[in-house]
N, C-alpha and C positions, 0 to 999 in steps of 0.2 A: 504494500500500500504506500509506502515513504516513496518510491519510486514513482510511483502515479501523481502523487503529490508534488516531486519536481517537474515531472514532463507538464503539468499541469498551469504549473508558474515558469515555466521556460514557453508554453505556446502563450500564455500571457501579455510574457516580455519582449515575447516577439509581436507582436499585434500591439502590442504598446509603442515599441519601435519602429513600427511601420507605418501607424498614426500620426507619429513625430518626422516621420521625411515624408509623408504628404503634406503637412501641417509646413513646411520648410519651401516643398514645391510649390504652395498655391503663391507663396509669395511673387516666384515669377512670372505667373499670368498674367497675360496683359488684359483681359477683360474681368470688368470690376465684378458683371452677374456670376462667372464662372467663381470667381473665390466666394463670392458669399453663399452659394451652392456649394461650395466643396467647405466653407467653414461649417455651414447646419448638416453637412454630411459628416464632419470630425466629430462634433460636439453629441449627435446620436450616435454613436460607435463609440465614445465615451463611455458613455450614460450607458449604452446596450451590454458595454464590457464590465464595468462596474457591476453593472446588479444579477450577470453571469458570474461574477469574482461573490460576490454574495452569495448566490445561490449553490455554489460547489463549497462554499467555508462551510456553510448550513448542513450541508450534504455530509461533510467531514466531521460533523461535531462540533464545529466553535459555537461558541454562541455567540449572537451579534447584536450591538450598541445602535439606538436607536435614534442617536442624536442627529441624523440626516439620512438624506435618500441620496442612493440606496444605503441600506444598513452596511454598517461595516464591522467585519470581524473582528471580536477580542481577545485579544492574547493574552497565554496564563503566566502571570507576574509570582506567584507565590500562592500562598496554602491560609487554611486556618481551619483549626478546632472546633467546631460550634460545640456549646455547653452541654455536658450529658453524653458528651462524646467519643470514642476516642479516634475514629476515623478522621483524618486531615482533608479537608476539602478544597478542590483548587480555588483559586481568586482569580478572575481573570479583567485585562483593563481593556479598555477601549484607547487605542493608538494616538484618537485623536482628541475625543475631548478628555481624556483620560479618566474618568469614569469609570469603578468597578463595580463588580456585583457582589461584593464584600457587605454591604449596605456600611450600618453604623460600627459593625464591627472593626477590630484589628485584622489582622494579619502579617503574617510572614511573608516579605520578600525576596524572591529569588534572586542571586548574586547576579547581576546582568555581564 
Protein backbone atom coordinates (compact mmCIF):
# COMPACT_ATOMS: atom_id res chain seq x y z
CA UNK A 1 0.00 0.00 0.00
CA UNK A 2 3.06 2.64 0.91
CA UNK A 3 3.88 2.15 -2.71
CA UNK A 4 0.52 3.05 -4.15
CA UNK A 5 0.61 5.93 -1.95
CA UNK A 6 3.90 7.22 -3.77
CA UNK A 7 2.97 6.50 -7.36
CA UNK A 8 -0.08 8.35 -6.09
CA UNK A 9 1.67 11.62 -5.03
CA UNK A 10 4.25 11.39 -7.82
CA UNK A 11 1.05 11.30 -10.70
CA UNK A 12 0.04 14.33 -8.59
CA UNK A 13 3.26 16.06 -8.91
CA UNK A 14 3.34 15.55 -12.13
CA UNK A 15 -0.13 17.02 -13.06
CA UNK A 16 0.92 19.74 -10.66
CA UNK A 17 3.97 20.39 -12.98
CA UNK A 18 2.28 20.39 -15.89
CA UNK A 19 -0.21 22.85 -14.74
CA UNK A 20 2.62 25.07 -13.82
CA UNK A 21 4.21 25.04 -17.62
CA UNK A 22 0.94 25.78 -19.10
CA UNK A 23 0.27 28.40 -16.57
CA UNK A 24 4.19 29.62 -17.90
CA UNK A 25 2.94 29.14 -21.61
CA UNK A 26 -0.22 31.19 -21.64
CA UNK A 27 1.94 33.89 -20.97
CA UNK A 28 3.13 33.95 -24.49
CA UNK A 29 -0.12 34.05 -26.35
CA UNK A 30 -0.79 36.61 -28.09
CA UNK A 31 -4.45 36.63 -27.91
CA UNK A 32 -5.91 38.10 -24.64
CA UNK A 33 -9.45 35.48 -25.07
CA UNK A 34 -7.15 32.50 -25.57
CA UNK A 35 -5.35 33.11 -21.99
CA UNK A 36 -8.35 33.88 -20.20
CA UNK A 37 -9.70 30.54 -21.43
CA UNK A 38 -6.73 28.65 -20.63
CA UNK A 39 -6.50 30.80 -17.01
CA UNK A 40 -10.46 29.27 -16.10
CA UNK A 41 -9.18 26.05 -17.66
CA UNK A 42 -5.93 26.18 -14.95
CA UNK A 43 -7.93 27.28 -12.17
CA UNK A 44 -10.77 24.20 -12.65
CA UNK A 45 -8.00 21.57 -12.94
CA UNK A 46 -6.92 23.03 -9.63
CA UNK A 47 -9.93 22.97 -7.95
CA UNK A 48 -10.79 19.27 -9.81
CA UNK A 49 -7.01 18.10 -8.44
CA UNK A 50 -7.47 19.22 -5.05
CA UNK A 51 -10.79 17.65 -4.17
CA UNK A 52 -9.33 14.29 -6.03
CA UNK A 53 -6.19 14.86 -3.46
CA UNK A 54 -9.02 14.88 -0.92
CA UNK A 55 -10.92 12.32 -1.90
CA UNK A 56 -7.97 9.55 -2.16
CA UNK A 57 -6.48 11.07 1.65
CA UNK A 58 -10.21 10.07 2.71
CA UNK A 59 -9.85 7.00 0.91
CA UNK A 60 -6.56 6.29 2.83
CA UNK A 61 -7.61 7.19 6.35
CA UNK A 62 -6.68 10.66 7.00
CA UNK A 63 -9.09 12.53 8.33
CA UNK A 64 -9.63 15.80 6.97
CA UNK A 65 -9.85 19.63 8.37
CA UNK A 66 -12.72 21.51 7.31
CA UNK A 67 -11.44 24.84 7.21
CA UNK A 68 -11.87 25.38 3.24
CA UNK A 69 -12.95 23.68 0.00
CA UNK A 70 -11.86 21.22 -0.74
CA UNK A 71 -11.12 19.78 2.74
CA UNK A 72 -7.72 19.04 3.28
CA UNK A 73 -5.99 16.36 4.94
CA UNK A 74 -4.52 16.05 8.43
CA UNK A 75 -1.41 14.85 9.44
CA UNK A 76 -0.72 12.85 12.65
CA UNK A 77 1.58 15.26 14.86
CA UNK A 78 1.53 13.19 18.07
CA UNK A 79 -0.70 10.87 20.56
CA UNK A 80 -2.73 11.27 23.74
CA UNK A 81 -4.25 9.22 26.55
CA UNK A 82 -7.87 10.13 26.82
CA UNK A 83 -8.85 9.52 30.69
CA UNK A 84 -9.89 5.98 31.64
CA UNK A 85 -7.51 4.83 29.30
CA UNK A 86 -4.63 3.21 28.57
CA UNK A 87 -4.65 3.20 24.73
CA UNK A 88 -2.71 6.25 23.03
CA UNK A 89 -4.79 7.86 20.49
CA UNK A 90 -3.28 9.71 17.53
CA UNK A 91 -3.64 13.61 17.25
CA UNK A 92 -3.79 14.64 14.04
CA UNK A 93 -3.23 18.61 12.64
CA UNK A 94 -4.52 20.34 9.85
CA UNK A 95 -1.32 21.68 7.80
CA UNK A 96 -2.91 24.79 7.29
CA UNK A 97 -4.97 26.25 9.72
CA UNK A 98 -3.26 24.09 12.10
CA UNK A 99 -6.13 22.84 13.84
CA UNK A 100 -6.21 19.45 15.66
CA UNK A 101 -8.65 17.02 16.70
CA UNK A 102 -7.19 16.81 20.12
CA UNK A 103 -10.03 19.35 21.01
CA UNK A 104 -9.21 20.99 24.70
CA UNK A 105 -7.01 18.21 25.55
CA UNK A 106 -3.16 17.84 25.75
CA UNK A 107 -1.06 15.93 23.92
CA UNK A 108 2.08 14.45 22.91
CA UNK A 109 4.01 15.64 20.11
CA UNK A 110 5.93 13.98 17.76
CA UNK A 111 9.62 14.97 17.32
CA UNK A 112 9.23 16.57 13.66
Amino acid sequence: MVDEVFAIKAAFDSVRSILAIIKETKDVLPDASKKEALDLTIEQSKSQLLIAESQIAQSLGYPLCRCQFPPTPMLKVGYRTPYGTREPKDVHECPKCKQTDAGNNTFSRMVD
